[in-house]
C-alpha positions as CSV (number, residue, x, y, z in Angstrom):
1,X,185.8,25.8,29.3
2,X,184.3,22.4,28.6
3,X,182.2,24.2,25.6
4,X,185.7,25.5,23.7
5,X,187.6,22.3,24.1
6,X,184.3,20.5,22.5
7,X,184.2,23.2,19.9
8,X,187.7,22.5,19.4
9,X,187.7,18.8,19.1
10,X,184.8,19.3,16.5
11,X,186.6,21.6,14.3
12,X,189.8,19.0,14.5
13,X,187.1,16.4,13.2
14,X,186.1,18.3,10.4
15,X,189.6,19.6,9.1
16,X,191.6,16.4,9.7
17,X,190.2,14.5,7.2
18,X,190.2,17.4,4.4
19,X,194.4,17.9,5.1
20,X,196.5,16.7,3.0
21,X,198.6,15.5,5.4
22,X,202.4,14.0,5.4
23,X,203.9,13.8,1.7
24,X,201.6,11.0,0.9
25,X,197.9,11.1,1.1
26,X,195.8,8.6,2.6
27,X,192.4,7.8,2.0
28,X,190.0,9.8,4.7
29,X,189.2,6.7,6.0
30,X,192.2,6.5,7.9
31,X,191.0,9.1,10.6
32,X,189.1,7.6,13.5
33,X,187.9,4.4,14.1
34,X,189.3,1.7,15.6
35,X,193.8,1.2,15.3
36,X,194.6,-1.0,13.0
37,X,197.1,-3.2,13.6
38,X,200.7,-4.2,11.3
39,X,200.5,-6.8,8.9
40,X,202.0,-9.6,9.3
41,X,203.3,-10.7,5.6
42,X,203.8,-14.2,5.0
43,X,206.1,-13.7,2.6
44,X,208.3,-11.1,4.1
45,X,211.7,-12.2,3.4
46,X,210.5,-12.4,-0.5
47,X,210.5,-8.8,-0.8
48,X,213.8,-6.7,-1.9
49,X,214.1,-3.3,-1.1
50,X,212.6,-2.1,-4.1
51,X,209.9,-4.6,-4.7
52,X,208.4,-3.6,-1.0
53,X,209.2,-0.3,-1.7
54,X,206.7,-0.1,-4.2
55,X,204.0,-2.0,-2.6
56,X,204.5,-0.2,0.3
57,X,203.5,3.0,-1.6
58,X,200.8,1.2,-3.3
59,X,199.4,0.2,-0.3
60,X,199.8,3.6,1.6
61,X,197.6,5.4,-1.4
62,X,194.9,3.0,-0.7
63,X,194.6,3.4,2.7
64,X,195.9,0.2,3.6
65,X,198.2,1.1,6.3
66,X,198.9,-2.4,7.9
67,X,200.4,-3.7,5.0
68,X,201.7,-0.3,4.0
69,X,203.8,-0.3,7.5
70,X,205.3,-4.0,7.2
71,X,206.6,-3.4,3.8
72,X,208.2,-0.3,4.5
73,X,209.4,-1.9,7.5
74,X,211.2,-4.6,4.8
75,X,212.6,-1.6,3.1
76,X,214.5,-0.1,6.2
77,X,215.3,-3.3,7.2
78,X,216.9,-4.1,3.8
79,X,218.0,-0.7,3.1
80,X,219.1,1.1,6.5
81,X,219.7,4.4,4.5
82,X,216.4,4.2,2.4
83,X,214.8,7.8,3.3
84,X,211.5,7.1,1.6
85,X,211.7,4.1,3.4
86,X,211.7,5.8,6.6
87,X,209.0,8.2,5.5
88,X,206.7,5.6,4.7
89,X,206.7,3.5,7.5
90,X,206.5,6.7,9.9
91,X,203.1,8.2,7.9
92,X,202.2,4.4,8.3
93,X,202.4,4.0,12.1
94,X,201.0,7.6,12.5
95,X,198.1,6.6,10.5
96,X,197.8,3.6,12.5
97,X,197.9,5.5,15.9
98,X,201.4,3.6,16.6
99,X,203.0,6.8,17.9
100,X,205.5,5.0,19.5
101,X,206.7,3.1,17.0
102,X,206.4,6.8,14.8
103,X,208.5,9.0,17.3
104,X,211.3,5.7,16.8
105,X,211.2,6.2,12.4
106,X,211.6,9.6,12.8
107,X,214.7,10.1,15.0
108,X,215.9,7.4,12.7
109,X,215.3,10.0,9.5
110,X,216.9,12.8,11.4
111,X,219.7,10.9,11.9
112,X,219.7,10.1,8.2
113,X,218.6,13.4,6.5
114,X,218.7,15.9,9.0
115,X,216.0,18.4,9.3
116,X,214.7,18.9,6.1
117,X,211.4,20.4,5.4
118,X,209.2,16.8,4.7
119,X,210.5,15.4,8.1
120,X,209.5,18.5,10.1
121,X,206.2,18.6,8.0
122,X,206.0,14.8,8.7
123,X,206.9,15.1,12.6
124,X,204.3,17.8,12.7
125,X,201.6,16.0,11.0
126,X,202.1,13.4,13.6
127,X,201.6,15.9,16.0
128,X,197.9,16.8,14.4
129,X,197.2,13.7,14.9
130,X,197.5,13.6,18.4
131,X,195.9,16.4,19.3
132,X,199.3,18.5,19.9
133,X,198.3,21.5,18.0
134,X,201.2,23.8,19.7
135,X,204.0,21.3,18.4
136,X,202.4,20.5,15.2
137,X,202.4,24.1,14.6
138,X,206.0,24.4,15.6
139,X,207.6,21.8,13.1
140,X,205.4,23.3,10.8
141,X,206.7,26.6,10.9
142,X,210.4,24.7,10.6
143,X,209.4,23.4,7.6
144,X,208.1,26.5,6.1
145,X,211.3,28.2,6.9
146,X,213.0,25.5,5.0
147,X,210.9,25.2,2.1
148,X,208.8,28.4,2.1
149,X,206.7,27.8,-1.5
150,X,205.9,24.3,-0.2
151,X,202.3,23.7,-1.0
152,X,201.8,20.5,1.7
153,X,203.2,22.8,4.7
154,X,201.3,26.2,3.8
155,X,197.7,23.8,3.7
156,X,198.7,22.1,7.2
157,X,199.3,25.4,8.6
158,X,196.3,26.6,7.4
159,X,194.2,23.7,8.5
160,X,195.6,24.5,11.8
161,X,194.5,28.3,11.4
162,X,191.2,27.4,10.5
163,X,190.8,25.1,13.4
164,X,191.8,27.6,15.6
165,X,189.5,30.7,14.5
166,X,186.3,27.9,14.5
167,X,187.1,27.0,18.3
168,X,187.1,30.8,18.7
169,X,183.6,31.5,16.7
């Protein structure tokens, strides 16, 4: 028993960094080691919506998901009804193991967009990250019904496939 879940944790390690993840990708660095913690931005209240918004993204693509997290943050703040906003700054606090603050974005989003496929991809890849393989493959498979030729959601569901048949081998 203590030889699968081993096997299984070691096939986790080797496919987590190689998904490609929530909408945006990250750099591979952003799996394991130490959380990182939110930025705290001087110059905040600077920022409109659309000037963090693009930092944000700027920031997310380089891995930087402290800064990444407290812009987006701006955006929602500035822009309640800002999807992408919302996206962001959920991939962000995943990415920086704040789950709690992550489960908060994304009841916001449903509230905003409903269950489309990138929240249910997103919620799912959240999931990964946790080590909740069952539910990650659930909001998966929503997504996939929603958006069937989507690209991001058949590669996380076959990550998770792949995980699975190693921690049988």
């Amino acid at each position: 028993m203590r030889y699968r879940a081993l096997k299984t944790g070691l096939a986790l390690a080797i496919a987590l960094p190689l998904l490609a993840g929530c909408s945006s990708m990250g750099s591979m660095s952003s799996f394991g080691g130490k959380q990182q913690q939110v930025a705290e931005l001087a110059n905040i209240g600077d920022y409109t919506a659309d000037a963090a918004l693009a930092e944000a993204k700027g920031h997310f693509r380089s891995g930087d998901f402290g800064h990444s997290a407290a812009l987006y943050k701006r955006v929602v703040e500035l822009s309640p009804k800002n999807a992408e906003g919302y996206v962001g700054l959920g991939a962000s606090y995943d990415r920086l193991r704040r789950f709690d603050l992550s489960d908060r974005v994304y009841t916001a989003l449903f509230e905003i967009t409903g269950g489309t496929a990138q929240y249910y991809n997103n919620v799912g890849y959240s999931y990964m990250l946790r080590g909740n393989l069952s539910a990650a493959l659930t909001n998966f498979r929503k997504a996939e019904t929603l958006d069937p030729g989507n690209a991001v959601v058949r590669n996380n569901i076959q990550i998770l496939a792949d995980a699975a048949a190693q921690s049988r081998a």
